[in-house]
Steps between C-alpha positions, in 0.01 A plus 500: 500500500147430401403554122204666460374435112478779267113552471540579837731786551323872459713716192658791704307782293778869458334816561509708234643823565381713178187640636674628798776648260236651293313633792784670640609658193148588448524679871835660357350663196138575625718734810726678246195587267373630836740709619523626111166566495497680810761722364318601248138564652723692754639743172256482232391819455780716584745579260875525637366525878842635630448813308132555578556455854768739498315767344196467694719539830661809322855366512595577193862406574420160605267518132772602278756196652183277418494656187844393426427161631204469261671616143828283585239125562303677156867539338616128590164373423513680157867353445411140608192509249700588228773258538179258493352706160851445338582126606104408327573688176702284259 
């Protein structure tokens, strides 16, 4: 075996792996604020689109069953905001 002194030998540098990490996450987060932001532009004017769309087409069946759909998310919404309101106040 032949010794080879230690001035000689080359230090085996690691890769470091954060910036990768931190570039994928930053891929990650920079789709999902994409595909939320597409959301929105896609509804930002229209107010609860399933019942405008169902009046314009003149089913007003299909509008009413929206209708329902809308009050019951406004309902739970209402109920989950004050369940919020009560758990702040002391």
């Amino acid at each position: 075996m032949t010794d080879v002194p230690f001035g000689m030998t080359r230090a085996v540098r690691r890769r470091r792996r954060w910036p990768y990490v931190a570039g994928a996450v930053g891929l990650v987060l920079a789709a999902a604020a994409g595909a939320l932001l597409a959301r929105t532009l896609q509804y930002r004017g229209e107010t609860m689109p399933g019942v405008r769309e169902a009046i314009e087409q003149k089913e007003y069946a299909a509008a009413e069953t929206e209708i329902v759909r809308v009050a019951k998310a406004l309902e739970r919404e209402a109920a989950l905001l004050d369940s919020i309101s009560s758990s702040l106040q002391p």
